[in-house]
N, C-alpha and C positions, 0 to 999 in steps of 0.2 A: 555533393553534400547530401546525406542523409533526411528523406523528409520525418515531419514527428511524427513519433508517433499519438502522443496527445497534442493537442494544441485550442488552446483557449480564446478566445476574444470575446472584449468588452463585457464578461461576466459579472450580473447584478445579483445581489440578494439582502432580502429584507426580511423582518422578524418585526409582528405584533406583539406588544407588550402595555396591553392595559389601552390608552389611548396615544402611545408612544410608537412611533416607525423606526425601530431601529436597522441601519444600512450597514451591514457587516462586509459585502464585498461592493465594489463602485467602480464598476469598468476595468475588471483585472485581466490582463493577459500573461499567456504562458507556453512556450513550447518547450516539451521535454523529449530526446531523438532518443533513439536507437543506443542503446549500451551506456546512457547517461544517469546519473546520479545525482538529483537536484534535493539540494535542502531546503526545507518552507519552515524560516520562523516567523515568531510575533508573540506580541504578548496574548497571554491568555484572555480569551472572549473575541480577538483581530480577526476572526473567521477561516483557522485554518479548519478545522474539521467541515465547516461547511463549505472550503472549497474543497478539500477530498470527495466531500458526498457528492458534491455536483459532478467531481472529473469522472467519479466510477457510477455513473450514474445510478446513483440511490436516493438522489432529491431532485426537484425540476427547478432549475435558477428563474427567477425573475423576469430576464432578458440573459442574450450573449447567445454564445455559439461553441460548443465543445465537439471537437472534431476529435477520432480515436479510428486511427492508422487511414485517418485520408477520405473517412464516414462523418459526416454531419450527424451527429446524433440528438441536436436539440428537438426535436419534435418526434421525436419514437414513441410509438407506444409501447405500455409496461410491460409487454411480452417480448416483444421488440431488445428494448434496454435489458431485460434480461438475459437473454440470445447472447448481445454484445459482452455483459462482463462476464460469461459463463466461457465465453470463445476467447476473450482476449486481455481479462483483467484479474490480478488477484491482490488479495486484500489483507494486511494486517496491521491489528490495533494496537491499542496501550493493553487491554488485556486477551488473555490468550483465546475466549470462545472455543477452547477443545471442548469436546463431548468427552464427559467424564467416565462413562461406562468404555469407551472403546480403547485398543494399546494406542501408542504411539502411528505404529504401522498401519493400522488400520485409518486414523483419522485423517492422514495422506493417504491411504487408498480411494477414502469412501468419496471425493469428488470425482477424482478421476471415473471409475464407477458411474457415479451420475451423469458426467460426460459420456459414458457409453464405452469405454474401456475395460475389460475382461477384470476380472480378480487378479490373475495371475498374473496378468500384464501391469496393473494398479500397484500389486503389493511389491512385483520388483522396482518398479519404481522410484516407488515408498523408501524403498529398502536402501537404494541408489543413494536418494537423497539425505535421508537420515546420515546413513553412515559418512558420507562426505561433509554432512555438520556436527561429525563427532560422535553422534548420537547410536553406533550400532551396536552398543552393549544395551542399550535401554528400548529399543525397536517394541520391544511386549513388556513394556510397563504400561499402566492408565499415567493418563496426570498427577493424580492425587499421590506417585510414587514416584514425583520428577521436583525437582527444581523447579524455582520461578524461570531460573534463566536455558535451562531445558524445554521447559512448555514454551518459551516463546521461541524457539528454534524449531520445535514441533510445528508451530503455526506460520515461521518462515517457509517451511517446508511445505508444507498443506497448501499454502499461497501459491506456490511458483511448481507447485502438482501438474497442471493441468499446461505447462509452459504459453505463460500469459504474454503478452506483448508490454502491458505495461503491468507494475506492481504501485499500488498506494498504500503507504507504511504512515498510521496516524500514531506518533508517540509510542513508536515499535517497543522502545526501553525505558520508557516511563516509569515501568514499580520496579524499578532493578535497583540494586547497590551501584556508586561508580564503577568498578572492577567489572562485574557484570555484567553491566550497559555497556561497557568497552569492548570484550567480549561478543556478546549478542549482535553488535553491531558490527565486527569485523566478521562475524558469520553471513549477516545478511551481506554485506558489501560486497564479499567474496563470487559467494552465490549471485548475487546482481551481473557482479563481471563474469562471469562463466556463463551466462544464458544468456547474457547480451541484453536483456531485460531493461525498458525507459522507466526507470525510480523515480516517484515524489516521496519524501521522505518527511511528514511534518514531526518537530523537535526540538525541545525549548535544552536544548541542552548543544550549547555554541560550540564545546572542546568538538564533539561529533559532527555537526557541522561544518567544522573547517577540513573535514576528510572528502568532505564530496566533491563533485567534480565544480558546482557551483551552486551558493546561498541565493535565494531571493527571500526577500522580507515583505509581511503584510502590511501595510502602514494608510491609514482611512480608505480603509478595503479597495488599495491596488498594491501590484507588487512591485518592488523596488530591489534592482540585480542589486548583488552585496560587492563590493569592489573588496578584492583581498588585499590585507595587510600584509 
C-alpha cells in the first residue's frame, strides 16, 4: 500500500479574538496517498482554510505534526517550508490570483521558470496543459478576456505546472454558477487522475463532493470520514 503523501497528526490551531481563544482545529488528523482525491467539508468558520494553510505550509499550527512525502515538516524554517511547496505542492483558491498583465500561457509558464525551467521548455508545457483543459484556442488571452470558469482552469493549470505531489484546492468553484462549478470540477478531477497527484479539495458544495474518492468533515476542529450513502 502506498505511503501519504501528506499525512497529518494531532493538528492544533487557535485564533486571538479580543480576549477570546478561539480553537478552530483540536487534534485533526489526516492521510491523503498517492492518486487520491479527498473532499474537506464543514461549515463555514470549521477551520478548513486554516487546515489547507497549515497542510501547504503557509501557517505554523499550534502543535501536531504535518508530514509531506515522508518529511516532517513541522519545524522548517521559512526558507526551508518554501523549498518544500515549491518542489512538491501546488495551490488553488476560491479565486483565481492570475496576473492580470500576462496570457494564459504565460501564467503557467512563469512558475515553472521560477523553478528553473527554460521558457521553451515552460511554455510547452503550458501549452500541454491548457489544451488538454480545453483551453488551447485561448492559450494568448489575459484573464480579463476569459471567463470566470476559464481563469480558474488557468489556475488548475499553473498549480499542477511544476508536477506537485500533492494539490490543495480551497473552494476551487466557489464564485462559479452550478453548470460551471460542474464543469471546472471535472477539469480538475481529470487532471488529478492523470498525474496521479494526492488532492485535498476543501468545498461546501456536497453534489461535488460525493465525486471524490472520499469526504472527511470538520466538526469541533477534528475530522470525521464521511460514510457514503
Amino acid at each position: 500500500m502506498s505511503d501519504p503523501v501528506l499525512s497529518i497528526r494531532g493538528l492544533r490551531r487557535t485564533y486571538k479574538s479580543g480576549d477570546r481563544t478561539l480553537t478552530v482545529l483540536d487534534g485533526a488528523d489526516l492521510d491523503v496517498k498517492p492518486g487520491e482525491i479527498v473532499g474537506l467539508i464543514g461549515p463555514s468558520g470549521s477551520g478548513k482554510s486554516s487546515l489547507l494553510h497549515a497542510a501547504g505550509l503557509l501557517e505554523h499550527p499550534d502543535a501536531g505534526e504535518i508530514h509531506i512525502e515522508g518529511r516532517d515538516c513541522s519545524d522548517l524554517s521559512d526558507r526551508q517550508r518554501t523549498r518544500v511547496r515549491l518542489a512538491a505542492i501546488g495551490f488553488v483558491y476560491q479565486a483565481h490570483h492570475l496576473l492580470a498583465e500576462f496570457t494564459a500561457l504565460d501564467n503557467v509558464a512563469l512558475p515553472q521558470m521560477i523553478a528553473g525551467r527554460s521558457r521553451k521548455a515552460a511554455r510547452a508545457r503550458a501549452l500541454e496543459l491548457l489544451t488538454g483543459l480545453g483551453l488551447g484556442e485561448r492559450v494568448d488571452h489575459q484573464p480579463a478576456q476569459m471567463s470566470g470558469g476559464e481563469q480558474q482552469r488557468v489556475a488548475i493549470a499553473r498549480a499542477l505546472a511544476n508536477a506537485p505531489r500533492l494539490l490543495l484546492a480551497d473552494e476551487p468553484t466557489g464564485n462559479l454558477d452550478p453548470a460551471t462549478s460542474a464543469a471546472v470540477f471535472e477539469s480538475l478531477y481529470e487532471l488529478a487522475r492523470k498525474t496521479g497527484v494526492a488532492a485535498l479539495v476543501a468545498t461546501h458544495n456536497l453534489e461535488l463532493a460525493r465525486h471524490m474518492d472520499r469526504v472527511v468533515a470538520l466538526k469541533d476542529g477534528r475530522l470525521e470520514e464521511q460514510v457514503r450513502g
